[in-house]
C-alpha positions, -999 to +999 in steps of 0.1 A: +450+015+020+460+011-018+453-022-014+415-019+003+404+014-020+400+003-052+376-025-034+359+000-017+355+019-048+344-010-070+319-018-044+303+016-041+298+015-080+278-015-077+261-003-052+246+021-072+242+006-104+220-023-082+200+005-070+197+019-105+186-018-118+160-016-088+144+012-103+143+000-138+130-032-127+101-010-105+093+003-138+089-033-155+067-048-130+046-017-140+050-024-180+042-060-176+009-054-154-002-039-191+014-065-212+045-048-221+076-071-216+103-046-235+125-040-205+128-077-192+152-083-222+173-050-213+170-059-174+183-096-182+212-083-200+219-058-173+219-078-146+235-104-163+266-084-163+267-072-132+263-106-118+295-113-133+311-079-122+301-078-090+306-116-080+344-113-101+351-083-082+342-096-051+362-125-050+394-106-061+390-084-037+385-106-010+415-132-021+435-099-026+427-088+009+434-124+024+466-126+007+473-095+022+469-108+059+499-133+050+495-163+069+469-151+093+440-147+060+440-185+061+430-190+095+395-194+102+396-168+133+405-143+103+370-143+092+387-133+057+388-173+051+350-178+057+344-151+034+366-161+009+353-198+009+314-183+007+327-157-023+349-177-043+320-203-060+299-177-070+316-168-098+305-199-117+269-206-100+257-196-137+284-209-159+319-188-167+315-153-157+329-150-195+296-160-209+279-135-186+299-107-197 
């Protein structure tokens, strides 16, 4: 479980910072529909970073759990290497998650 947790946790967090970016984006939409475009730049930065958290976190999490397995996180019946193939480019769809952050 020490292993899973702090995965668990991590992805709980974003969970609820996505749903608090929802709601400021709600808000936008409603700005820009009277010409107001001051929380696009705060919503690009925001979810800027938590593209870079979120797609970080869950490809360490998911080789961490893989590596875990031992042998059996490579197979393909696992479903752990699937899901690590499909995780680990999205890192660096945008560029280094450094330039994100």
């Amino acid at each position: 479980m020490e292993i899973i947790a702090p995965w668990l946790a991590t992805g709980l967090v974003i969970g609820f910072t996505s749903h608090l970016i929802s709601s400021l984006a709600q808000k936008a939409i409603i700005q820009i529909e009277k010409k107001d475009f001051k929380l696009l730049d705060v919503l690009h930065h925001l979810t800027s970073g938590v593209k870079a958290f979120s797609t970080d976190s869950a490809y360490r999490g998911i080789d961490e759990m893989r590596q875990s397995c031992g042998g059996a996180g490579f197979t393909m019946a696992s479903g752990i290497a699937q899901f690590w193939a499909d995780t680990s480019t999205m890192p660096t769809f945008e560029g280094v998650n450094v330039v994100m952050y």
